[in-house]
N, C-alpha and C positions, 0 to 999 in steps of 0.2 A: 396438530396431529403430526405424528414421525410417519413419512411415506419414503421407502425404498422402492426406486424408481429401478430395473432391471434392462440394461439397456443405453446406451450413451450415442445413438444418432439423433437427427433430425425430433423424431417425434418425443423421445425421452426428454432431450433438452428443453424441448418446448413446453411439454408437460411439467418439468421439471422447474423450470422459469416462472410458470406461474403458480406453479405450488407454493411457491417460495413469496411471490405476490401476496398472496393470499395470507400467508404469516405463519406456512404449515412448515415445519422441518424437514428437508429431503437430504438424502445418500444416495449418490447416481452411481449405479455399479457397473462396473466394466469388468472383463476375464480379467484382467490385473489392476493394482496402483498404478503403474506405471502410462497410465492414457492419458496423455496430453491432454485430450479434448474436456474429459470428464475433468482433468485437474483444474483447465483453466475457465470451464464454467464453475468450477464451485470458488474457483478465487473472483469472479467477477459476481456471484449470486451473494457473497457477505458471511455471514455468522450464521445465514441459516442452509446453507449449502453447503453439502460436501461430498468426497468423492471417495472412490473405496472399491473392492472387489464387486461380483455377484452377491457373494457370502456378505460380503459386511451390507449392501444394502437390504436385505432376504433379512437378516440378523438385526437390523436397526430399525425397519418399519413395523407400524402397528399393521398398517395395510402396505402388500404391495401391487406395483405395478409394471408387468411385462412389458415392454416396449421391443424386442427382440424381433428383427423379421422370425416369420413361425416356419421358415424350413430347420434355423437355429433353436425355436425357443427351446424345444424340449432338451438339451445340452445345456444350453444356459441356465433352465431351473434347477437340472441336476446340480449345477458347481453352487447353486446359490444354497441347495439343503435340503432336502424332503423336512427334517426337524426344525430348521428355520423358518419353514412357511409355515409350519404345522398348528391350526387354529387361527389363521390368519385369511382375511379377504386377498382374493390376486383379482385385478381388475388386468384382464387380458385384451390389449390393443391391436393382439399381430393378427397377420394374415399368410397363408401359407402360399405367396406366390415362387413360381417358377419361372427365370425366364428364360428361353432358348434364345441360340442365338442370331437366330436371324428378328430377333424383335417380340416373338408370338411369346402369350401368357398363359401359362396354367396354373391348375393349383396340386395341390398333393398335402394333405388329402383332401379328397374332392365328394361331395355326394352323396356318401352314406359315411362318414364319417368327418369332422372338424377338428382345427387343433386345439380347440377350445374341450374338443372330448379329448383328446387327449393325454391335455394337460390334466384334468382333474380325473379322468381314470389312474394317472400315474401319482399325484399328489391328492389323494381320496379326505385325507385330514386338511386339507384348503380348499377354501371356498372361492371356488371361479368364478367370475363375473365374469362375461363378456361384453364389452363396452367401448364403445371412440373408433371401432374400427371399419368406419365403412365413408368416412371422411378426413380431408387434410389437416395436419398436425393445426396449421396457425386456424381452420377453423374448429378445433377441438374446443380451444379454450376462448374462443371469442366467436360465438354464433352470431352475433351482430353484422357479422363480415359477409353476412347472405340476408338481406331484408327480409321480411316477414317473416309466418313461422312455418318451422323446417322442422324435420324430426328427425331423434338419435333413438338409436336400437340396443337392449341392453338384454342378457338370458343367461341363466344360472339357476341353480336346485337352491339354492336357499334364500327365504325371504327376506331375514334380515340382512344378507346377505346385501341383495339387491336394493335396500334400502338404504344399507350406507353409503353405495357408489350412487343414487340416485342423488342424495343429500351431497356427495360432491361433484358432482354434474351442476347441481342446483349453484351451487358456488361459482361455477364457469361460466354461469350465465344461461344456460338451458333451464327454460320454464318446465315444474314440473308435467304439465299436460302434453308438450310433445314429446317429452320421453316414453317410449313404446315398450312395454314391458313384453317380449313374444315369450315367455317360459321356459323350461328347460335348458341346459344345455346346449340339446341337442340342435336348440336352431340356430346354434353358431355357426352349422350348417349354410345357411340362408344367409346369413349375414358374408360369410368370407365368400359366398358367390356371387357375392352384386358386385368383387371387385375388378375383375375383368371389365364388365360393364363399366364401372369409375372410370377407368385406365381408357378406355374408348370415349367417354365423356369428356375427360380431361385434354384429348386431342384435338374432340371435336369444337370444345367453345375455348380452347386454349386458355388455361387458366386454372386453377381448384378451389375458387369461391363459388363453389355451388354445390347441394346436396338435394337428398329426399323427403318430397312433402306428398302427401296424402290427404283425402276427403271421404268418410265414410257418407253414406247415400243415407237420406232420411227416409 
């Protein structure tokens, strides 16, 4: 599959590295050509990496995916195309934090709204998944990095939608029974606010090989 990945840090790259594992085609898009970072991971990923604007990777994926911190993404998806995404899955990874600067996290927006709403109130003809964002890049694509099973969070209005970001989930190694389908949208919500919580976990056992498991009561 062709995936234009939106986004050229940390979690892109990563995503991006193993798409490319995988035997899937990627375009890492930066606000320009001209990004080091994006050029010299597509010169080290081979023949199936490459590197490009916003627009070329928005314009080269069958599905794309956000990787953008979310105080940027909605800029970033503009440069990438409303017509580019248009009929197209967005698997959205950001999270809309803030940080001040004495240390402290917020988000924006927070509570009654997500940037997960956002995004597809603004891009109505793409279908948003929300997906991958409530854990670390290197355990995105390798769950194995936290023994037993753990669960990923995924919400969006359309079902096939949700069906083919589960089907490449399934590819990363996530079984399909912990993936947690919450519905809507709107509880993209619920998901970008467990990440302050993350950000105080991650200090507390010093580390980000670890995530959320659940037991429903018989």
């Amino acid at each position: 599959m062709r995936i234009g990945i939106i986004g050229t840090g940390t979690v892109g790259r990563t995503l991006a590295a193993k798409l490319v594992s995988l035997g899937h085609e990627v375009t890492l898009g930066s606000r320009t050509k001209e990004n080091a970072g994006a050029a010299e991971w597509a010169r080290q990923a081979g023949p199936y990496g490459h590197a490009g604007t916003f627009a070329d990777a928005a314009d080269f994926g069958e599905l794309v995916i956000n990787a953008t911190a979310g105080t940027v993404s909605l800029q970033a998806l503009r440069l990438a195309g409303a017509d580019r995404l248009a009929g197209k899955v967005l698997i959205d990874v950001s999270n809309p934090l803030v940080f001040a600067p004495d240390g402290e996290v917020s988000l924006d927006p927070v509570n009654t709204d997500s940037i997960g709403e956002r995004i597809q109130r603004e891009f109505p003809y793409t279908a948003v998944v929300k997906a991958l964002n409530t854990l670390s890049a290197p355990l995105m694509v390798d769950p194995g990095r936290v023994p037993g099973a753990h669960n990923l969070f995924i919400a969006g209005e359309d079902p096939e939608a949700k069906a083919r970001v589960r089907s490449l989930l399934e590819q990363f190694g996530w079984a399909d029974e912990v993936i947690v389908d919450l519905g809507g949208i709107a509880a993209a919500r619920s998901t970008e606010m467990l990440m302050p919580f993350w950000l105080n976990m991650m200090r507390h056992v010093g580390h980000t090989d670890f995530n959320y498991s659940f037991k429903i009561a018989e």
